[in-house]
Kinemage of the C-alpha trace (Angstrom):
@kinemage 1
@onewidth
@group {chain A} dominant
@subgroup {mainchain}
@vectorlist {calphas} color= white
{ca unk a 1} P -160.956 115.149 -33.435
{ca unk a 2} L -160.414 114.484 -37.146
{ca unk a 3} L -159.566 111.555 -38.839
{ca unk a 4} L -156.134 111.664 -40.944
{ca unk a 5} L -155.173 109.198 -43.410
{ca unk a 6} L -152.736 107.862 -41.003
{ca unk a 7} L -155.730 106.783 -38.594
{ca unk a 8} L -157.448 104.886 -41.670
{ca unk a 9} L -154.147 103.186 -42.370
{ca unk a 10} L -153.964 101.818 -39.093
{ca unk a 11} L -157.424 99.781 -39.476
{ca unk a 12} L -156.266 98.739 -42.780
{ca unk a 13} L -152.948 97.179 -41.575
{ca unk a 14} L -154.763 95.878 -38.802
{ca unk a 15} L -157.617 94.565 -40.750
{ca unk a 16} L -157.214 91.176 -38.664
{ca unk a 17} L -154.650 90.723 -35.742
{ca unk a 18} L -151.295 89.563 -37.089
{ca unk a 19} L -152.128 90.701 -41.192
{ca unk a 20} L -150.125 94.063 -41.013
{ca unk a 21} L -147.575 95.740 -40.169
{ca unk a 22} L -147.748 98.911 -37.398
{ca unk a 23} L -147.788 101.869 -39.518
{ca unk a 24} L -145.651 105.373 -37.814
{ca unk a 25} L -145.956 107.550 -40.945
{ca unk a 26} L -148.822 108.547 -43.742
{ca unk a 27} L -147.978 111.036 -46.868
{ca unk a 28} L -147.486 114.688 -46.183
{ca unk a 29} L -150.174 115.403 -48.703
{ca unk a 30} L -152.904 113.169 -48.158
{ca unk a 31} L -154.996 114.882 -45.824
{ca unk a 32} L -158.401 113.969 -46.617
{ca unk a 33} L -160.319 114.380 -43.072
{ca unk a 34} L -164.074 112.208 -42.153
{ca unk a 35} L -166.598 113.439 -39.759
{ca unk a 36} L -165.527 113.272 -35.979
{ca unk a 37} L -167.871 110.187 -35.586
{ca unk a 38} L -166.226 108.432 -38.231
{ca unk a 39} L -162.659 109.437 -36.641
{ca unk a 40} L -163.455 108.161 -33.097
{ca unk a 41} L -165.025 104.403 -34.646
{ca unk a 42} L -161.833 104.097 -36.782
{ca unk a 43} L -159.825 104.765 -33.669
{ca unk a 44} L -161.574 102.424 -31.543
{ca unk a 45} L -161.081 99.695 -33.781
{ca unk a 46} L -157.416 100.371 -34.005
{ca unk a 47} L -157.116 100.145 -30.440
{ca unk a 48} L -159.248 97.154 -30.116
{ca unk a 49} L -157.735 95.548 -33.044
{ca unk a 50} L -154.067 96.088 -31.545
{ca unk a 51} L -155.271 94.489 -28.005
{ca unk a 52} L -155.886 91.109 -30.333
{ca unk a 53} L -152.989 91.600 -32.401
{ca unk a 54} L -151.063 91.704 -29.175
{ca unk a 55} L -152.837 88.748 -27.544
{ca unk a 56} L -152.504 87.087 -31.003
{ca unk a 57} L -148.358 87.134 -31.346
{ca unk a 58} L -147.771 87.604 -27.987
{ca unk a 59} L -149.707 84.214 -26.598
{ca unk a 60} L -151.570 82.042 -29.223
{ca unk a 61} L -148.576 81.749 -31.278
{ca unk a 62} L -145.956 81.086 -28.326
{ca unk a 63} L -147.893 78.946 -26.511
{ca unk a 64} L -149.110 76.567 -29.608
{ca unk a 65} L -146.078 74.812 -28.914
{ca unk a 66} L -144.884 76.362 -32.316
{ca unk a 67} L -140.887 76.732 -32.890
{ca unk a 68} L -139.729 80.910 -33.412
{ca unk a 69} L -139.071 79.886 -36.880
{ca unk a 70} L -142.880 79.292 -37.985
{ca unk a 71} L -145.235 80.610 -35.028
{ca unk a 72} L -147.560 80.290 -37.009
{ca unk a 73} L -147.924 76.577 -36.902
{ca unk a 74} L -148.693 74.418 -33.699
{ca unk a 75} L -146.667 71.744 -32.521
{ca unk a 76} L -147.361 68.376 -34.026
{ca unk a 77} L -146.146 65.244 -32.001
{ca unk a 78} L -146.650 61.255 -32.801
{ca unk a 79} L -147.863 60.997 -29.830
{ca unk a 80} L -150.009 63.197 -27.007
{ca unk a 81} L -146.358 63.154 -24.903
{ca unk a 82} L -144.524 64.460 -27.171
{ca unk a 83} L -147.096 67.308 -28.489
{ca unk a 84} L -146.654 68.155 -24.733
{ca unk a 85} L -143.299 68.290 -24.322
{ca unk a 86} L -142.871 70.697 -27.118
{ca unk a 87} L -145.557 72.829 -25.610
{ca unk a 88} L -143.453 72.642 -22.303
{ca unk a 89} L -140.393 73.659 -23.591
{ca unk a 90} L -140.920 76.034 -27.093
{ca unk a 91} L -142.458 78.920 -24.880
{ca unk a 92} L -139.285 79.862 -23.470
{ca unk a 93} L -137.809 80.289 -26.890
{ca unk a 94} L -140.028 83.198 -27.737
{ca unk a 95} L -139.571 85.419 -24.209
{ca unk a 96} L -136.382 87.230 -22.796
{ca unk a 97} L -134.711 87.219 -20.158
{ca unk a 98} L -134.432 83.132 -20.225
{ca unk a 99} L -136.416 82.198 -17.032
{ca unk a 100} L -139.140 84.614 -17.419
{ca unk a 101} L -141.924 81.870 -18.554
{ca unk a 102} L -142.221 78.770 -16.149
{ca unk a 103} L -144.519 76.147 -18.406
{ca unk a 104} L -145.573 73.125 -16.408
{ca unk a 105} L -147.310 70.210 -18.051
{ca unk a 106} L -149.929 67.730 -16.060
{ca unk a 107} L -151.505 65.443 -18.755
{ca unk a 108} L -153.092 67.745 -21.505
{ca unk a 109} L -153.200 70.859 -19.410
{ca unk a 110} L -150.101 73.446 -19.547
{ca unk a 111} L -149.801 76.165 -16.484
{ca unk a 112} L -148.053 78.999 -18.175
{ca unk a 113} L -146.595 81.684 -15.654
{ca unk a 114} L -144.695 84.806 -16.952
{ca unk a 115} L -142.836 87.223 -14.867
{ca unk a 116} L -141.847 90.455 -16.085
{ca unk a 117} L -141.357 88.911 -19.791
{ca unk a 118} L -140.325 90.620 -23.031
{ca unk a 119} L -142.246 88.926 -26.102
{ca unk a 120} L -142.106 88.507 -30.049
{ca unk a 121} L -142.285 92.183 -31.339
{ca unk a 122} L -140.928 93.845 -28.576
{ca unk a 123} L -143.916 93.782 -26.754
{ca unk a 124} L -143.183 93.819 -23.022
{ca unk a 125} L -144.602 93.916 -19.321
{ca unk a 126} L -145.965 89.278 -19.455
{ca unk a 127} L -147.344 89.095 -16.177
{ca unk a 128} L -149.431 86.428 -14.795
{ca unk a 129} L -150.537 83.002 -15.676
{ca unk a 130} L -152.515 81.434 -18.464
{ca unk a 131} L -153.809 77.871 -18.402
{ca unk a 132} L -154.044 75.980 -21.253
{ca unk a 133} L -155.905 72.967 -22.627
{ca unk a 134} L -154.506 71.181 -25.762
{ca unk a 135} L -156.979 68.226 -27.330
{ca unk a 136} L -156.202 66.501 -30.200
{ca unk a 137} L -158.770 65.554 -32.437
{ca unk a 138} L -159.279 63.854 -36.085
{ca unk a 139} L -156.472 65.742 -38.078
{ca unk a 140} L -157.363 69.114 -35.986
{ca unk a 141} L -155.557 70.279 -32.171
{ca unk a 142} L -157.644 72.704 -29.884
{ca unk a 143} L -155.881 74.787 -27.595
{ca unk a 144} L -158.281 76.670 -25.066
{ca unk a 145} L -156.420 79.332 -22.988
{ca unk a 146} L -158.119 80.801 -19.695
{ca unk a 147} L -156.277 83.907 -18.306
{ca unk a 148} L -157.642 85.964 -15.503
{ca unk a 149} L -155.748 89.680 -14.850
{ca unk a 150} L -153.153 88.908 -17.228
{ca unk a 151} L -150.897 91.595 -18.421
{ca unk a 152} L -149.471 92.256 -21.554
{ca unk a 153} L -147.834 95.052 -23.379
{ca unk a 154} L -149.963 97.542 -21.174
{ca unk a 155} L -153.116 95.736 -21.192
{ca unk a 156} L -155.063 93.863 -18.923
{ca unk a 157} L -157.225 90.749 -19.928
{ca unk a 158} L -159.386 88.394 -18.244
{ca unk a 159} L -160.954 85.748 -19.869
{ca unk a 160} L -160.718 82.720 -22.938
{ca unk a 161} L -159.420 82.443 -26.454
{ca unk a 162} L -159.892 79.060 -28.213
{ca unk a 163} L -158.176 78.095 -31.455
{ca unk a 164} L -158.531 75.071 -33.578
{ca unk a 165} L -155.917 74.292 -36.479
{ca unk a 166} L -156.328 71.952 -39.121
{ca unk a 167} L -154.347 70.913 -41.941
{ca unk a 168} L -154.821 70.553 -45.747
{ca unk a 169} L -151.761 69.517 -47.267
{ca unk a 170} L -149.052 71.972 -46.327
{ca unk a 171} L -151.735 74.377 -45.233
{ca unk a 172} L -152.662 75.544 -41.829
{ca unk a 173} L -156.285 76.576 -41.105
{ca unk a 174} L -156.752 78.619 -37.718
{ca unk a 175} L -160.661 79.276 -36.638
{ca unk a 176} L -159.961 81.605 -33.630
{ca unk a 177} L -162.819 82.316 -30.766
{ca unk a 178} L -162.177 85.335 -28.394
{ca unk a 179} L -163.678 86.186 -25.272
{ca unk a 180} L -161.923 88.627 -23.064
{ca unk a 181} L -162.455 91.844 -21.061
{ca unk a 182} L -159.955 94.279 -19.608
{ca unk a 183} L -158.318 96.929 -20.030
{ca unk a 184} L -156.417 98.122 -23.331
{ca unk a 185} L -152.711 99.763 -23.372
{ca unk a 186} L -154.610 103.352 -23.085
{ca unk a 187} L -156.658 102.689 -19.315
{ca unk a 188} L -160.054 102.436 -21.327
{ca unk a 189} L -162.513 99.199 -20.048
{ca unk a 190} L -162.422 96.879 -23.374
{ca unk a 191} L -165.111 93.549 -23.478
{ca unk a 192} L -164.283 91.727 -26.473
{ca unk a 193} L -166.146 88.650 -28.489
{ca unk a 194} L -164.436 87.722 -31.963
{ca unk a 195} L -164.629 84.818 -34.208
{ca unk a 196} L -161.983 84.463 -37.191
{ca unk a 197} L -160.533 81.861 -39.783
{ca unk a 198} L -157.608 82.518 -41.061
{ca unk a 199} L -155.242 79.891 -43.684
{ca unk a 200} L -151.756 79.989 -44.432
{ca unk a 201} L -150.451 78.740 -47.358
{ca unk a 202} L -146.751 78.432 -47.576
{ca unk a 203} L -146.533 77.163 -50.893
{ca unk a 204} L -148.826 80.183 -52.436
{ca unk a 205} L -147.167 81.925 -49.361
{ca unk a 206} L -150.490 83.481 -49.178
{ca unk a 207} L -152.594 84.520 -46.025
{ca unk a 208} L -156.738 84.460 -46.804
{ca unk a 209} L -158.604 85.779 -43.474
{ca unk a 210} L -162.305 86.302 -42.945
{ca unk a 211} L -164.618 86.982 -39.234
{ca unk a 212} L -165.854 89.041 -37.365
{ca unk a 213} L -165.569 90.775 -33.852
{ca unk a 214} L -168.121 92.435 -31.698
{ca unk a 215} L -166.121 95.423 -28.797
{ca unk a 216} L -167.380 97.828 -26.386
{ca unk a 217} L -164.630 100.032 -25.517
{ca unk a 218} L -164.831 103.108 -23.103
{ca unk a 219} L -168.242 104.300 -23.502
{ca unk a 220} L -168.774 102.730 -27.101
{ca unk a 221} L -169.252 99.691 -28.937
{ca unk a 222} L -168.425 98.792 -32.286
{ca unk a 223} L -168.428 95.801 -34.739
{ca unk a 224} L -166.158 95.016 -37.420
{ca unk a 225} L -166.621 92.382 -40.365
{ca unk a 226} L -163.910 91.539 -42.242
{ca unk a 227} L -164.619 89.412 -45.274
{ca unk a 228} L -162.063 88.141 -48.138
{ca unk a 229} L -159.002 89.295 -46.680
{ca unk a 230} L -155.981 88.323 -48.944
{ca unk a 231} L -152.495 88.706 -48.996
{ca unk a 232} L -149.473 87.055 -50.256
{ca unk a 233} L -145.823 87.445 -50.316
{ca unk a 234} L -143.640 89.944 -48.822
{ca unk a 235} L -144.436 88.314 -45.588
{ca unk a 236} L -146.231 91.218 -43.333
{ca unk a 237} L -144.973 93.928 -45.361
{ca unk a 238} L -146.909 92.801 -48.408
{ca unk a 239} L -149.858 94.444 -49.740
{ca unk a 240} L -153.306 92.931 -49.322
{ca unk a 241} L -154.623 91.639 -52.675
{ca unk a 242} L -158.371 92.017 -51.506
{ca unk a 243} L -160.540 92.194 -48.608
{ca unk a 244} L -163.669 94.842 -47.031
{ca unk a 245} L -163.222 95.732 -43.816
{ca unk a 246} L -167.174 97.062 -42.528
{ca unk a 247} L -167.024 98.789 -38.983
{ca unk a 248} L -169.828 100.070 -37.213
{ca unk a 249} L -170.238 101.902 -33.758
{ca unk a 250} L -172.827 103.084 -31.506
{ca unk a 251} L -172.282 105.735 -29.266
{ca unk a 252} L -175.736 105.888 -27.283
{ca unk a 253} L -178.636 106.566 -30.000
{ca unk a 254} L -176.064 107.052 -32.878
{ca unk a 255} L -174.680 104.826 -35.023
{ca unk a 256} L -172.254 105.328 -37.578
{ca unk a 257} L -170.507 103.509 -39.792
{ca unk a 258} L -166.951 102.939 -42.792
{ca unk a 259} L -166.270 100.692 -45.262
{ca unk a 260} L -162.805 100.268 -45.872
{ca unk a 261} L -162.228 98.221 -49.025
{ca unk a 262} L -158.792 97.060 -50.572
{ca unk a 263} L -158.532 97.176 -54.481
{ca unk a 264} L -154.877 95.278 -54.800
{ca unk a 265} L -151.462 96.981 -54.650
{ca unk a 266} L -151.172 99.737 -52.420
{ca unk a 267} L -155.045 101.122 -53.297
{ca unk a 268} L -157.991 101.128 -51.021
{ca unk a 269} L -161.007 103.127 -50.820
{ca unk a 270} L -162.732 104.863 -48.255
{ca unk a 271} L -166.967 104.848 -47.578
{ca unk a 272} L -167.939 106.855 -44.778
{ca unk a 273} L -171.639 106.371 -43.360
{ca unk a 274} L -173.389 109.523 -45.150
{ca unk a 275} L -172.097 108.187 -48.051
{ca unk a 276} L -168.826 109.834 -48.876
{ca unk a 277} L -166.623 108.029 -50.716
{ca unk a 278} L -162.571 108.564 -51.431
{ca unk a 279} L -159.980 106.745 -52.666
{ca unk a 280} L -156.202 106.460 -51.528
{ca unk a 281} L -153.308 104.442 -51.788
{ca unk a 282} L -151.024 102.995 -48.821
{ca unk a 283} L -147.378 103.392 -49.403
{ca unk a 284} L -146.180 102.166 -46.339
{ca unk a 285} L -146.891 98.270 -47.980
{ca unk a 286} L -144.943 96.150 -50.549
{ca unk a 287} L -146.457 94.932 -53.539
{ca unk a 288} L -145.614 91.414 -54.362
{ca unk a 289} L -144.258 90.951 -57.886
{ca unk a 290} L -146.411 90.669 -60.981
């Protein structure tokens, strides 16, 4: 198996669930190829990095309480009622055909069930239930969700995600905590443990991301570290402004590893474990304007 640029690309869009867009095409000409062991980490991550990305738009944001029109931002309420009624009803706004999603409400915990849903993205195949647990704290709102055989998109998930957001000024801060096991779109048995913060600033309309996640997927296991993450404008089109993505797998006794490190614009550059190093540029992203 070789690795083509269009398999880097994908990690690089998907440097953290919900920062990229899903790329279909790379350059005719840029066919630079890394090791097989390289090609089969970068894969992995894709995949694994997809799962979240799915689990990301397709739950955390819908079931925040959050209105279509900003997922990104959980429901506020003056009071603990009314956060809960928005978290009762907003679900249904985000999943086709109407009906699909009962949400039912008993003091701060929501029972979510889906049946045969279509999602944000186009992502299809919600079945199952997810409980959730929404606490309000000091300025901050936790929402723990607990899913056990869910389905989603193709995948199949059992386990907890908990996400706290805060708020400084018009900024939302999101510290996210994964940890799920399953199955991913492609049949292969996925465990996955992740910890990320990302903050969206809509006046800057900028998106700064940093974490990291720890996978075992099929018969390897992999790590990813994603530090500095920046992008702004364009909305998920745009082109990162920074950011190092480090991955590294193990496949029995061998370990391998890639750096994949943004440079602003559509560059990035390439490290591969023994040390080879290229450079490239993504032309599948926007650049904001100078």
């Amino acid at each position: 198996m070789k690795l083509t640029h269009l398999t880097v690309l994908s990690s690089i869009v998907m440097l953290g669930a919900a920062t990229g867009c899903t790329v279909k095409a790379a350059d005719a000409d840029d066919n630079a190829d890394l090791g097989t062991s390289e090609s089969l980490l970068i894969a992995d991550d894709s995949e694994s990095a997809e799962t979240d990305e799915d689990l990301e738009k397709g739950l955390d944001e819908p079931l925040s309480g959050a209105s279509e029109t900003d997922p990104g931002t959980p429901a506020e309420g003056a009071s603990d009622a009314e956060l809960m009624e928005k978290v009762r009803t907003n679900p249904g706004r985000f999943f086709k055909p109407a009906g699909c999603i009962t949400t039912t409400v008993a003091a701060n915990v929501a029972t979510h069930v889906f049946d045969g849903c279509t999602g944000p993205g186009g992502m299809v195949g919600f079945n199952g239930t997810i409980t959730s647990t929404y606490t309000r704290g000091d300025g901050s709102l936790t929402v723990t969700h607990q899913a056990t055989g869910f389905k989603i998109n193709g995948a199949e998930i059992t386990g907890s995600r908990v996400l706290v957001y805060s708020r400084s000024g018009a900024a939302v801060t999101r510290t996210r905590t994964g940890n799920w096991s399953g199955t991913t779109a492609k049949g292969k048995a996925i465990s996955h443990q992740a910890n990320f913060t990302a903050t969206w600033d809509p006046a800057a309309k900028c998106i700064t991301r940093s974490g990291s996640a720890k996978t075992s997927i099929g018969e390897r296991s992999l790590e990813r570290v994603l530090t500095d993450y920046k992008r702004c404008g364009i909305g998920r089109l745009g082109c990162p402004e920074s950011g190092k993505l480090v991955l590294t797998g193990t496949n029995g006794a061998k370990t391998v590893s890639a750096t994949i490190e943004l440079k602003g614009g559509r560059s990035y550059e390439v490290t591969t474990s023994g040390g080879r190093t290229f450079s490239r540029n993504n032309w599948l992203c926007v650049p904001s304007a100078s």
